[in-house]
LUMVO-224173 format. One record per residue (C-alpha): residue number from 1; x, z, y; residue in three letters. Coordinates in nm, 2 decimals, padded with zeros to 4 digits. Layout:
N
+-----+--------+--------+--------+-----+
|   i |      X |      Z |      Y |  aa |
+-----+--------+--------+--------+-----+
| NUM |      X |      Z |      Y | ALA |
...
+-----+--------+--------+--------+-----+
! end
This chain:
177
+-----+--------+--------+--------+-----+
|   i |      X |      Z |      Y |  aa |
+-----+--------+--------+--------+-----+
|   1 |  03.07 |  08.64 |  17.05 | UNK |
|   2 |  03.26 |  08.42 |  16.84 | UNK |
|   3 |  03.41 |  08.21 |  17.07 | UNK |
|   4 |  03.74 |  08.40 |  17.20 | UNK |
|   5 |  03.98 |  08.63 |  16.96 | UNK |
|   6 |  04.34 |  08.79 |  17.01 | UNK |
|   7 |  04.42 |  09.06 |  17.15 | UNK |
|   8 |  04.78 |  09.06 |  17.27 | UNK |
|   9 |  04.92 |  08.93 |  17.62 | UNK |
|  10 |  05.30 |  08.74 |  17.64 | UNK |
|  11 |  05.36 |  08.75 |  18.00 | UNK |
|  12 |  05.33 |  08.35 |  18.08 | UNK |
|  13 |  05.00 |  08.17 |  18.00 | UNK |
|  14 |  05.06 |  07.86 |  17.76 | UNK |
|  15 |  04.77 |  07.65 |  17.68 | UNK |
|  16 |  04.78 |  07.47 |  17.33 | UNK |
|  17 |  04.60 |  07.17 |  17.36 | UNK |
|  18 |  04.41 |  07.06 |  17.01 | UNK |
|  19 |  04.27 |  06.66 |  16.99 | UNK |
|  20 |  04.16 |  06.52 |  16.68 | UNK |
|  21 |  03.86 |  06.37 |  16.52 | UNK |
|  22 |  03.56 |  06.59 |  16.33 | UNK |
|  23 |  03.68 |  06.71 |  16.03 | UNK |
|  24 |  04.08 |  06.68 |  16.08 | UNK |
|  25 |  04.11 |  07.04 |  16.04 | UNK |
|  26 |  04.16 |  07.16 |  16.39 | UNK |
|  27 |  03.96 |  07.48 |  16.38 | UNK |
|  28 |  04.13 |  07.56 |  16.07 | UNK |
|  29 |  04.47 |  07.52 |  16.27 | UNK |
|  30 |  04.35 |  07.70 |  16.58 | UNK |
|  31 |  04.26 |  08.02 |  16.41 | UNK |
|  32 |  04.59 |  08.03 |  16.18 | UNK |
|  33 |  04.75 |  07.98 |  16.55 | UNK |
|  34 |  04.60 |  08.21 |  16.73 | UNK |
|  35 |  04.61 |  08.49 |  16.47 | UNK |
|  36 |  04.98 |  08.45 |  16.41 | UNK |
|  37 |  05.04 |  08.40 |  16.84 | UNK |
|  38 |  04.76 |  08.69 |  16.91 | UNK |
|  39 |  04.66 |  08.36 |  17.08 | UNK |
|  40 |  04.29 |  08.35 |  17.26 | UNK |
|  41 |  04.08 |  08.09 |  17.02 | UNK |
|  42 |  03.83 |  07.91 |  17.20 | UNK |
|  43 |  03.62 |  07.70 |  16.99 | UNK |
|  44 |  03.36 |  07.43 |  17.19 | UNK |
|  45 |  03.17 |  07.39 |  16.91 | UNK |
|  46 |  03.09 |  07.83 |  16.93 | UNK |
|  47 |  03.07 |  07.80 |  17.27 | UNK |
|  48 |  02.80 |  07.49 |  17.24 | UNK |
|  49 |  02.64 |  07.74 |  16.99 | UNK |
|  50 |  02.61 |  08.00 |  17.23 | UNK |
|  51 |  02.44 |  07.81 |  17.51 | UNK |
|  52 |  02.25 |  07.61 |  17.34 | UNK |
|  53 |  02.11 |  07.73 |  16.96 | UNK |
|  54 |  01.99 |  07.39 |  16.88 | UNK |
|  55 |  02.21 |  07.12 |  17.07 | UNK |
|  56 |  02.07 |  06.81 |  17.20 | UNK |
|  57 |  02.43 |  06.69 |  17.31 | UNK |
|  58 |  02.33 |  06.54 |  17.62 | UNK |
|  59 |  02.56 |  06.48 |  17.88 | UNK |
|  60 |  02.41 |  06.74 |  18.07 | UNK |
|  61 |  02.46 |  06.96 |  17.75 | UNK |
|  62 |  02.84 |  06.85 |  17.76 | UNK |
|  63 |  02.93 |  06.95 |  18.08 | UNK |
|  64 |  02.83 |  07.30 |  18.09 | UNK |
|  65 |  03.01 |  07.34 |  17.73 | UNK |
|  66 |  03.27 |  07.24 |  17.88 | UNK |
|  67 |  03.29 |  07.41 |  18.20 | UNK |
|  68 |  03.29 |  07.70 |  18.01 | UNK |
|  69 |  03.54 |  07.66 |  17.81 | UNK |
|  70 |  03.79 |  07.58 |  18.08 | UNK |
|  71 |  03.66 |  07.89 |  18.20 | UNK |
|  72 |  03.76 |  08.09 |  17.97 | UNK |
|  73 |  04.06 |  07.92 |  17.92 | UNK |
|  74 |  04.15 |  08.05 |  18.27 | UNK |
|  75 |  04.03 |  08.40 |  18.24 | UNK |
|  76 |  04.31 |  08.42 |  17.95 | UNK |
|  77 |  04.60 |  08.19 |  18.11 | UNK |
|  78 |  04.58 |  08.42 |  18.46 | UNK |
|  79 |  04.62 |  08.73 |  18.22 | UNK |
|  80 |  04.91 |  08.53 |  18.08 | UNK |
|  81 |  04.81 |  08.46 |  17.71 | UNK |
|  82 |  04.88 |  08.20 |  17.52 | UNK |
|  83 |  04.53 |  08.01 |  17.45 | UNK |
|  84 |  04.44 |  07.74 |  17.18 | UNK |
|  85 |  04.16 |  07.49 |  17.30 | UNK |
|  86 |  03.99 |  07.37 |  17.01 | UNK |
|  87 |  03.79 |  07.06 |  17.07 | UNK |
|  88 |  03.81 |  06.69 |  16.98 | UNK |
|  89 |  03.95 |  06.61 |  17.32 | UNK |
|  90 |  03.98 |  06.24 |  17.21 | UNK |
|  91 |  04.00 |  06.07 |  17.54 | UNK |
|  92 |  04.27 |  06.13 |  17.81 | UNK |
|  93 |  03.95 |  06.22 |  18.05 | UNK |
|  94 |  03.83 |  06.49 |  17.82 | UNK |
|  95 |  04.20 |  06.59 |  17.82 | UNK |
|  96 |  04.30 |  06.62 |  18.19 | UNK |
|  97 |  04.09 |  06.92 |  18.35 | UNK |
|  98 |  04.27 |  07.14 |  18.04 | UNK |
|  99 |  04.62 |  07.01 |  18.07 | UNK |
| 100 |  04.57 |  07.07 |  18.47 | UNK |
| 101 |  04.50 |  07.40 |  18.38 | UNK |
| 102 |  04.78 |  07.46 |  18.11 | UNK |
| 103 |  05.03 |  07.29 |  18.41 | UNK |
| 104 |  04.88 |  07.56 |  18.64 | UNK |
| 105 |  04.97 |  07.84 |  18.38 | UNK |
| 106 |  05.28 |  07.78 |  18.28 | UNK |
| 107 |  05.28 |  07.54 |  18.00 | UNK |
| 108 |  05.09 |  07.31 |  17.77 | UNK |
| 109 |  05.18 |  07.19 |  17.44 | UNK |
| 110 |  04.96 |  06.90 |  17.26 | UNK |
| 111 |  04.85 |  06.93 |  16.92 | UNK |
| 112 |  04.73 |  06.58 |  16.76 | UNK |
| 113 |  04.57 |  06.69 |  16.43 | UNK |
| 114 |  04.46 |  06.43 |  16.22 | UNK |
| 115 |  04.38 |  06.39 |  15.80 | UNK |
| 116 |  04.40 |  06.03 |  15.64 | UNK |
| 117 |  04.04 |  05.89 |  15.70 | UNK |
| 118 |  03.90 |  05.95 |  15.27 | UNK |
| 119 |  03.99 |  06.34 |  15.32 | UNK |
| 120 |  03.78 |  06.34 |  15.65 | UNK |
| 121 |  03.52 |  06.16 |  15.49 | UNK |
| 122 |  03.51 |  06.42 |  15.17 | UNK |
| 123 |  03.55 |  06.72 |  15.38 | UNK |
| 124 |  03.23 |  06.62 |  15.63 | UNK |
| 125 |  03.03 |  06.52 |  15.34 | UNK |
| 126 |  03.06 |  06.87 |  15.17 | UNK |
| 127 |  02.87 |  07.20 |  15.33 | UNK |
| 128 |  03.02 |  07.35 |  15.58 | UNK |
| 129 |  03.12 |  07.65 |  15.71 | UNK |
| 130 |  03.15 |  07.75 |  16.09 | UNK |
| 131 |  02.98 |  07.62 |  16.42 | UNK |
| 132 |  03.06 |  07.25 |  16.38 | UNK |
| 133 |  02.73 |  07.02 |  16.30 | UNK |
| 134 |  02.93 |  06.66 |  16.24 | UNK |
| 135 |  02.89 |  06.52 |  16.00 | UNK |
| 136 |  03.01 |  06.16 |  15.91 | UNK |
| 137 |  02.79 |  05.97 |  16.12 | UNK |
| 138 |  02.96 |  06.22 |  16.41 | UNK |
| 139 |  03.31 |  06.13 |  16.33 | UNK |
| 140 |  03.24 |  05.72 |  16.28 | UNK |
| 141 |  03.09 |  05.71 |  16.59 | UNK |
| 142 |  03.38 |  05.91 |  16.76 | UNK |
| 143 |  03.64 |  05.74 |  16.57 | UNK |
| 144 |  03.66 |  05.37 |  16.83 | UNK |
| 145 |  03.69 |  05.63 |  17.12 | UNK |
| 146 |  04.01 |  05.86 |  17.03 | UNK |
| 147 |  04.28 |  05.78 |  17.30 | UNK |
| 148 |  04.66 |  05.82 |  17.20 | UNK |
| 149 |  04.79 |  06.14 |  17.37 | UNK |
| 150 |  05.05 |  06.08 |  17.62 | UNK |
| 151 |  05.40 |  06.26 |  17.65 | UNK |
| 152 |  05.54 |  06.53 |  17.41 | UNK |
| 153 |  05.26 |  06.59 |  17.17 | UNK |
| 154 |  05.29 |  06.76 |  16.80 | UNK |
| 155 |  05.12 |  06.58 |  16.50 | UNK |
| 156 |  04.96 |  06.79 |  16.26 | UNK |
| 157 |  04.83 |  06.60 |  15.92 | UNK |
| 158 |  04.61 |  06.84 |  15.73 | UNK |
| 159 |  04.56 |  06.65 |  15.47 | UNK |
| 160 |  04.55 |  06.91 |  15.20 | UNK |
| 161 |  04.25 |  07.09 |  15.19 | UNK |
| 162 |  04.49 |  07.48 |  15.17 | UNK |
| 163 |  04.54 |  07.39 |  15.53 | UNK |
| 164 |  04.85 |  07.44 |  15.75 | UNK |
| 165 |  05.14 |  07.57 |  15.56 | UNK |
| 166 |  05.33 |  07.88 |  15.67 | UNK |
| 167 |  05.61 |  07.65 |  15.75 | UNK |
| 168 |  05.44 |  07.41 |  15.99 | UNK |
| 169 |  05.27 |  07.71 |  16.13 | UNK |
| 170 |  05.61 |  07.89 |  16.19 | UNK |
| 171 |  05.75 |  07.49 |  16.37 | UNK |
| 172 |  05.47 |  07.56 |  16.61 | UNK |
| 173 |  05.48 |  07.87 |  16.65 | UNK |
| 174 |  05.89 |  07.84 |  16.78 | UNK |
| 175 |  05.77 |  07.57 |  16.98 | UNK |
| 176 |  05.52 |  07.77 |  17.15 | UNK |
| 177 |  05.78 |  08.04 |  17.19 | UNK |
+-----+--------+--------+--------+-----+
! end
């Protein structure tokens, strides 16, 4: 389907929380993450896909992404896995119903990716690969409403376009463990 991978329990369910703008690299992130963790990867932009083949992203639309992706956030946090949540999560409203659930779990660790604003701007404008449809007209008209994450949160700059390096990958990875 797309929208969940991994295949490896750890025992307690931590929920890795990805925010950050369209085109700041965190799908690119999430996968790294959840092949290295055996992490379960879901994506809202696959599961948007999946419902709804050509999205009209009503509010409607929105909701019922989202409800299922906290669903199957759950389904992996009660079998204890670790689960990355990839989604712009900008505001501390879009934020709350996953780091309810993470609490729940066991655990939540935020994830603020981000990419100086010309890098986002190049990497929107060129084709792209994947289940995301933004563009830059998407990301400017998301940009005024991103929200600062509150409490312990990681920041991830992806600003070169060979993504994460093994290093920073390996920081989150001990964090996580």
């Amino acid at each position: 389907m797309g929208v969940v991978s991994g295949n490896r329990g750890t025992g307690e369910g931590v929920l890795v929380l990805l925010s950050g703008l369209p085109g700041t690299g965190k799908t690119t992130l999430a996968r790294r993450l959840a092949e290295r963790l055996g992490a379960v990867h879901v994506e809202s932009d696959a599961v948007r896909r999946e419902l709804f083949p050509e999205p009209a992203y009503t509010p409607e639309e929105h909701g019922a992404v989202f409800a299922r992706v906290e669903s199957l956030a759950a389904e992996a946090l009660a079998a204890g896995r670790v689960v990355v949540v990839d989604a712009t999560n900008l505001t501390r409203r879009d934020r709350r119903r996953f780091e309810r659930l993470g609490e729940r779990a066991g655990g939540v660790v935020a994830v603020r990716v981000t990419a100086p604003d010309g890098t986002v701007r190049d990497r929107l404008a060129r084709p792209r690969e994947g289940f995301s449809q933004a563009g830059v007209e998407v990301y400017e008209r998301m940009l005024p409403r991103a929200e600062g994450m509150a409490g312990p949160v990681v920041v991830v700059d992806t600003r070169f376009d060979t993504g994460p390096s093994e290093a920073l990958i390996e920081r989150l990875v001990g964090r996580l463990q």
